[in-house]
Backbone as numpy.savetxt, mean C-alpha at the origin, in Angstrom:
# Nx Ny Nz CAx CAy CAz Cx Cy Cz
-0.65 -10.50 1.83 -0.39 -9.07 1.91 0.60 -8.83 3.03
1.34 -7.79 2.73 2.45 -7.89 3.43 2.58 -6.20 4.31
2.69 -5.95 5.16 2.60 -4.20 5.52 4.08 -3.58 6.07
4.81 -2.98 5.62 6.08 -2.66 6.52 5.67 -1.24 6.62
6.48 -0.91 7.71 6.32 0.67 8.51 7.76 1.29 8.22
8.62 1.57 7.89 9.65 2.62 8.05 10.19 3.44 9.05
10.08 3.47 10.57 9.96 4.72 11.04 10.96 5.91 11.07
11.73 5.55 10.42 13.49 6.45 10.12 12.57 7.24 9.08
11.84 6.99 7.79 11.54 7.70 7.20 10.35 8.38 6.50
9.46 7.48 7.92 7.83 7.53 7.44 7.30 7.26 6.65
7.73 6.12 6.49 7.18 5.62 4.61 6.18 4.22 5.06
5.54 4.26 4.84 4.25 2.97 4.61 4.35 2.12 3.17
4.69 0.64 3.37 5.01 0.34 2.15 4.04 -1.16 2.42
2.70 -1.19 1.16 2.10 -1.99 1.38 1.73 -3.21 0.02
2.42 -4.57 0.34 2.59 -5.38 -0.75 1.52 -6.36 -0.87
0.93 -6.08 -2.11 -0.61 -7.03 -2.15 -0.31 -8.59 -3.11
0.83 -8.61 -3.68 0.87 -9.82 -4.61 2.62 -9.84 -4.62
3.54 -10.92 -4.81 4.92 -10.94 -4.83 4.98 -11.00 -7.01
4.24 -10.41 -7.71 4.19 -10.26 -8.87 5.53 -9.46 -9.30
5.95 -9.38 -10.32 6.96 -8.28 -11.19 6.45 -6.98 -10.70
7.07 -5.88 -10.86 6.55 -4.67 -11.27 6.82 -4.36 -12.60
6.15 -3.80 -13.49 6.03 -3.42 -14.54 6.45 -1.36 -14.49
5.69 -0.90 -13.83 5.88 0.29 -13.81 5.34 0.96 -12.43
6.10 1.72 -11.83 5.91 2.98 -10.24 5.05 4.15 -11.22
3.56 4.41 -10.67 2.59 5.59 -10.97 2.74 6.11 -9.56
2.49 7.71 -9.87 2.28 8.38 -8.97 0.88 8.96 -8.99
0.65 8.62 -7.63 -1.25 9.20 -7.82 -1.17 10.17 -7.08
-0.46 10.52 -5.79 -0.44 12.42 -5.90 0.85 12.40 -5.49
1.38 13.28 -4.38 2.61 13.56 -4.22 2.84 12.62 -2.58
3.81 11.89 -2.80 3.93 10.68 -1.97 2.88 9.68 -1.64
2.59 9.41 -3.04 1.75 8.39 -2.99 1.58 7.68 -4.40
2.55 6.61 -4.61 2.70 5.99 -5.05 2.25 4.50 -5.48
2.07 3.79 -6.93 1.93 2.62 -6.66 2.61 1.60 -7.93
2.82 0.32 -7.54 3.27 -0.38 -8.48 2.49 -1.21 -8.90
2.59 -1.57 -10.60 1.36 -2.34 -11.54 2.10 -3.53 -12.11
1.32 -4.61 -12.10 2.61 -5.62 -13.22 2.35 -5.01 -14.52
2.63 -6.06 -15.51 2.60 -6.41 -16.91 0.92 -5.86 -16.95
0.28 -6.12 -16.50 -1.21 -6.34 -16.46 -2.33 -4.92 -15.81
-1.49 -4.22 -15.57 -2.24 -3.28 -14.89 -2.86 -2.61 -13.47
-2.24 -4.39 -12.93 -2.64 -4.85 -11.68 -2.00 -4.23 -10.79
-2.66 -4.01 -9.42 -1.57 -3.17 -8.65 -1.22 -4.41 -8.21
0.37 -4.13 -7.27 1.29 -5.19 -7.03 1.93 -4.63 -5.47
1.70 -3.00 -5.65 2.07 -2.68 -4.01 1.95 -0.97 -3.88
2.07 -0.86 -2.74 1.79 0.94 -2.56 2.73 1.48 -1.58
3.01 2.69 -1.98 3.90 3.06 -1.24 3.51 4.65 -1.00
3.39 4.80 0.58 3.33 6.16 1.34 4.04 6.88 1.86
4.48 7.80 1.60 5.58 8.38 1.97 4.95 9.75 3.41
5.93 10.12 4.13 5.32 11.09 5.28 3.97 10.28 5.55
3.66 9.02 5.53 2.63 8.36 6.26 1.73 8.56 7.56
2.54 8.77 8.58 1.74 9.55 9.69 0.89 10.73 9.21
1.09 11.47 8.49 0.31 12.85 8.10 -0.51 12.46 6.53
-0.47 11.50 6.07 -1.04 11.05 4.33 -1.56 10.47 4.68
-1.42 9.43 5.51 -2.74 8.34 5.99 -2.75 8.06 7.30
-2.91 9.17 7.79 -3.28 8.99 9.20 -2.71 7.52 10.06
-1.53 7.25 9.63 -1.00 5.92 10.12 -0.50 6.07 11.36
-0.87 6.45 12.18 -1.15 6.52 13.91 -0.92 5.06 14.68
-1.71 4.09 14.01 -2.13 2.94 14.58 -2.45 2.37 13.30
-2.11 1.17 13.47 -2.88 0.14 12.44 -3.56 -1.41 12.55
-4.62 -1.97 11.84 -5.13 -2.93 12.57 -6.18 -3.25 11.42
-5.91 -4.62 11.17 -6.75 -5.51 10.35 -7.84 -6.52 10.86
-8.67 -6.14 10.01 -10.04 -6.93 9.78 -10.68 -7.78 8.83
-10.78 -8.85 9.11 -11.48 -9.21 7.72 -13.15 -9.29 7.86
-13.56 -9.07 6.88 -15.12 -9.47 6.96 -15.15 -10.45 6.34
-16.38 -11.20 6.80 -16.92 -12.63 6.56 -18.08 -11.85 5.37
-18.64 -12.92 3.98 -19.83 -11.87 3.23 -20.81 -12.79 4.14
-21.62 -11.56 4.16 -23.34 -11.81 4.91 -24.02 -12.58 3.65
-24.74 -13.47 4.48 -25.74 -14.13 3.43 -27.74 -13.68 4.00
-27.80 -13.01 2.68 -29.03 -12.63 2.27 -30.35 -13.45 2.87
């Protein structure tokens, strides 16, 4: 996964697989995503990011799964 920031134009652009794109959906207004052949998402894109997703700061985690 790949994360770029924009800051010239506030755009958050976040790449989960180096797949084709098949087709750009819009799920509301600057907020975008790309699907392959398959349905699959392939990447997302935020536009005015500071104010759509609170992208202030950013910072990854992974969780380990708990065993029962």
């Amino acid at each position: 996964m790949k994360v770029k920031y924009f800051s010239d134009t506030d755009t958050a652009h976040i790449e989960f697989t180096e797949k084709a794109v098949q087709e750009t959906k819009e799920i509301s207004e600057n907020i975008y995503i790309d699907v392959d052949g398959k349905g699959n998402i392939v990447s997302m894109t935020i536009e005015h990011a500071k104010d759509n997703a609170g992208l202030w700061e950013f910072s990854y985690q992974e969780m380990s799964r708990q065993k029962a």
